[in-house]
N, C-alpha and C positions, 0 to 999 in steps of 0.2 A: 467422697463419702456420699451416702444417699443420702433425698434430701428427708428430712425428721416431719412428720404429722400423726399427729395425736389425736387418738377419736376413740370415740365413748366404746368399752366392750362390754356387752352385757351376752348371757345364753340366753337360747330362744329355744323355744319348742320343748322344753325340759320341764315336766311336773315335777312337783313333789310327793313323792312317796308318804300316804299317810300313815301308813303302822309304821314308818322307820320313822315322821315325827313324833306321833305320841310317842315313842318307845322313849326318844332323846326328852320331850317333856318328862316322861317319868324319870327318868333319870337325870336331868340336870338341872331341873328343879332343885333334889334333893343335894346334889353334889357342888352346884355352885349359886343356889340362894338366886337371889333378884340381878346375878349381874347375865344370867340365863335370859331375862327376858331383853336384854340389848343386843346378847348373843347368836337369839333368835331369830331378831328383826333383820341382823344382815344376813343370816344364813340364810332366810328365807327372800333375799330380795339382793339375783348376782347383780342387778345393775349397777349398785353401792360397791362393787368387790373392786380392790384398787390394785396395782399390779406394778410393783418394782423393777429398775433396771440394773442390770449388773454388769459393768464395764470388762471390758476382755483385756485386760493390759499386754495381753501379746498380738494385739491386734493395731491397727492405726486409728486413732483418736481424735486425729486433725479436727479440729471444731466442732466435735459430737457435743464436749462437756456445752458448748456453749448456745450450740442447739438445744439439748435437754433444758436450757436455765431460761432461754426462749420462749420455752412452751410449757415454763413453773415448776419445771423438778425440781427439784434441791438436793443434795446430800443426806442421807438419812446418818449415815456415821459423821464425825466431827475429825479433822486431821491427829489432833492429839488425844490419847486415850489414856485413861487412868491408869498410873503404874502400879496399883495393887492389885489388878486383875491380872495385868501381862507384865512382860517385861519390856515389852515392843512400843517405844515413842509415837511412834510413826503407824500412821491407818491404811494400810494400801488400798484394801477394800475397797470397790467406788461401787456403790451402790445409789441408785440414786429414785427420789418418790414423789409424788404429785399428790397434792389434798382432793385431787377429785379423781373417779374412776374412769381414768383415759390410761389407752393402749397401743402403744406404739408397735406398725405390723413386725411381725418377724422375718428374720433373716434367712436368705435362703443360700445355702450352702454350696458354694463354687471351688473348683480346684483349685489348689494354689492361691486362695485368701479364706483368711483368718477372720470370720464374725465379731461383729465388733460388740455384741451384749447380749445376756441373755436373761430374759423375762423369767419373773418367780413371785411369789406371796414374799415380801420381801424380810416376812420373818422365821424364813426358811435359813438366812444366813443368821439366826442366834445361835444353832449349835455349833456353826464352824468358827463363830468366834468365840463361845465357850470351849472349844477343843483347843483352839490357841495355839497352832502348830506351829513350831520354830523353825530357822533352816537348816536342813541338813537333818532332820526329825523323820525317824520312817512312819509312816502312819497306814493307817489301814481303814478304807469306808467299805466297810463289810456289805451293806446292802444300797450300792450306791447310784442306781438308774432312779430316772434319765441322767443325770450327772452332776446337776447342778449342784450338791453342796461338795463334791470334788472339784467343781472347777472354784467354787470358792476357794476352797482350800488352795490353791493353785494362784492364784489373786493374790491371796494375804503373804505366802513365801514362795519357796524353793526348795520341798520337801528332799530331802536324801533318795528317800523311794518314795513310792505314792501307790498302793496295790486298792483298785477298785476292785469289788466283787460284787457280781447280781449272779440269784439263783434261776430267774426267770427266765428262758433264752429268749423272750420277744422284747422286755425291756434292754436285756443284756448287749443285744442288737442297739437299740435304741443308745445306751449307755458308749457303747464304742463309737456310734455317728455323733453324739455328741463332743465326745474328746478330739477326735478327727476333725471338728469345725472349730475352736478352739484353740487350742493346743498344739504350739509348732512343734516341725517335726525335730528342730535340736532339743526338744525337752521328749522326745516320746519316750526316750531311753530311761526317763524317770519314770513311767509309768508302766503298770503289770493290771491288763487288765481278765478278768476270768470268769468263768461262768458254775460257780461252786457252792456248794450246798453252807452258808454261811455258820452253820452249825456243828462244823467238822474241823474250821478251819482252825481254833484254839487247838485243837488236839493234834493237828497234823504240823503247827506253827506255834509253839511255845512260848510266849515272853520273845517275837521276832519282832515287837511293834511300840515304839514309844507313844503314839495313841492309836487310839482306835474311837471311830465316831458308827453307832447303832442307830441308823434314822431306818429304824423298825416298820415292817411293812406294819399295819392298824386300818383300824375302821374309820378310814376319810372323812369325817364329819361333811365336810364340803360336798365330796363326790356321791355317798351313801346316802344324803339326803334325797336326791335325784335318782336314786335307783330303785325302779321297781321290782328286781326282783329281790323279798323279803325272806328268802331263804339266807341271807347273808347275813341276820340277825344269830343265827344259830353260827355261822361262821365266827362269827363278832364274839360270842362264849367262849370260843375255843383259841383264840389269841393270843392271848397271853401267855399262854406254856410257849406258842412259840417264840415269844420276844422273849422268856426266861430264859431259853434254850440260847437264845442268840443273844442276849447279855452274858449270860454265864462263859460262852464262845469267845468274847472281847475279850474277857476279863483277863481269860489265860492265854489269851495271843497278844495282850498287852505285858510288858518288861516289868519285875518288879520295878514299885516308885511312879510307873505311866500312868496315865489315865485314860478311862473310857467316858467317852459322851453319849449319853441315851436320849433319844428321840424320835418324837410320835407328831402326825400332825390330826390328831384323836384330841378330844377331851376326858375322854374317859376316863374315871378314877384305876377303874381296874385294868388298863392298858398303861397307865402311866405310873402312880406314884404307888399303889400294890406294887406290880412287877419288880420298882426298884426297890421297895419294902421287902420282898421275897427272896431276893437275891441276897440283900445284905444279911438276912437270918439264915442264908442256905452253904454261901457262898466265904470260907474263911479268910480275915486279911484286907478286906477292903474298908475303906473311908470315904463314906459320904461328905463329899465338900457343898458349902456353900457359895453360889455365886453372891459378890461382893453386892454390896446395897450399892454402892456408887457405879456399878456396872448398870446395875437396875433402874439407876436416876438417870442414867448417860442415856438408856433406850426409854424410859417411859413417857417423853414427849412424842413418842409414836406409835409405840407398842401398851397395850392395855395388861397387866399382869391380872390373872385371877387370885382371890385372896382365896386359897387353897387351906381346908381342913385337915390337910395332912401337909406337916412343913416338909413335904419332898419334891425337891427341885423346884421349875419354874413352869408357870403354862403362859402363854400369850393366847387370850381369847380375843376375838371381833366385837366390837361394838362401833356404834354411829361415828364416820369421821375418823375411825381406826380401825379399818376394816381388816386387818394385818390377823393371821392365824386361824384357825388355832394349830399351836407350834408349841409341845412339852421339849422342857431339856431336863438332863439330870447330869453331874456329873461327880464319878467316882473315881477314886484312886487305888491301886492295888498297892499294898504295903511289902506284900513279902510273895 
């Protein structure tokens, strides 16, 4: 195993775009009150951004965990998890976080071995534990490059099938090299991955999917704030029809009784809790579930939940010392 050194990540040479801030002050001021101005201070300062690890359990482990505890990570999940959320005892997930913003380098992809973690916003893995996939469950990550919340998925069971799809073909690339470093070759047979307009595939695949997880292309609060070019505020208008379009998609390539998980890693009202607002007026047969308060207690030692003016689903915002998202989930059930 290589040896483990942790060192500070921050970006450099990256302004901040100032009409894409004001525009976020106009807007999240209004949308989330005073917890906006904590919200701000880490978006606006990556040196504070802290960065998760995600164990490869098909890879070799030999004294990684005990490297990681070495150099102060901890376990963000707890081995036992509440059984009103899942059904599932047992936490495979190894996830694991550090209270200060150190980054362990990446791994670089060799033939013939298996990556042993892969780095992420570490609450990037709420929606694949709100998706809760069991084994032998076919699921479907409709828009799922670079990979990581498939290979989560992949961590927690042993799906039946596992069909990723990206529309993009440069991530979609990206999406394949990832599962190819990951993912031995006696499990590829469980995997279908493809390069397909995520908004056809309800119609082309029927009730083929016991979940289906929507982690929705959105306006990157993270990456958009660094972007100068502000043409992508007119983009950012126009969003939401297509996350309608690809929820509505899930919904009917999810089984009657499945459920879908929607998620953004946006704060935006109108990419998050509209969109699922608009679907359940549009869309007949679905139920809005609540994720359990004690799921909620289980992660808020880490994660910040925003106190949201519209009770639809959950948002994890950034603030000082929890620098974790921003990460919406929502998740729904089709009844019939």
């Amino acid at each position: 195993m290589m040896k483990l050194t942790a060192r500070c990540k921050y970006k450099s040479g990256k302004k901040v775009c100032k009409t894409v801030l004001q525009h976020f002050d106009a807007q999240y001021s209004k949308e989330l009150g005073e917890q906006w101005h904590s919200a701000r201070d880490v978006l606006l300062n990556p040196h504070s951004w802290q960065y998760g690890v995600l164990l490869n359990r098909f890879s070799d482990l030999t004294n990684l965990k005990q490297g990681l505890t070495a150099l102060g990570y901890r376990s963000l999940l707890p081995q036992v998890y509440p059984e009103s959320q899942t059904h599932t005892a047992h936490f495979p997930l190894q996830c694991y976080i550090h209270r200060d913003p150190v980054h362990l380098p990446k791994q670089v992809h060799h033939p013939g071995w298996l990556k042993q973690y892969f780095l992420l916003n570490a609450a990037s893995v709420l929606p694949v534990l709100t998706l809760d996939v069991k084994e032998g469950e076919n699921v479907l990550d409709l828009c799922a490059a670079p990979g990581g919340k498939s290979l989560a998925i992949l961590q927690m069971t042993t799906p039946g099938f596992c069909h990723c799809n990206e529309v993009d073909k440069h991530r979609y690339n990206w999406l394949v090299k990832t599962l190819e470093s990951y993912v031995p070759a006696t499990l590829q047979h469980l995997l279908s991955v493809t390069h397909l307009d995520g908004r056809s595939i309800g119609s082309e695949r029927p009730g083929a999917y016991d979940k289906v997880l929507v982690d929705a292309p959105c306006s990157n609060d993270r990456s958009w704030l660094y972007t100068p070019d502000t043409h992508r505020l007119k983009e950012r208008a126009q969003l939401p029809v297509l996350q309608k379009e690809l929820l509505c998609s899930a919904l009917t390539a999810v089984r009657p009784g499945g459920v879908v998980v929607y998620s953004t890693c946006t704060m935006s009202c109108a990419e998050n809790q509209l969109v699922v607002e608009a679907v359940l007026a549009s869309y007949p047969g679905v139920e809005l579930l609540d994720l359990t308060q004690e799921f909620i207690d289980l992660l808020s030692d880490h994660f910040c939940f925003a106190r949201l003016h519209l009770p639809v689903g959950q948002l994890v915002i950034p603030k000082k010392g929890k620098t974790w998202g921003p990460m919406y989930v929502s998740l729904l059930k089709r009844l019939y």
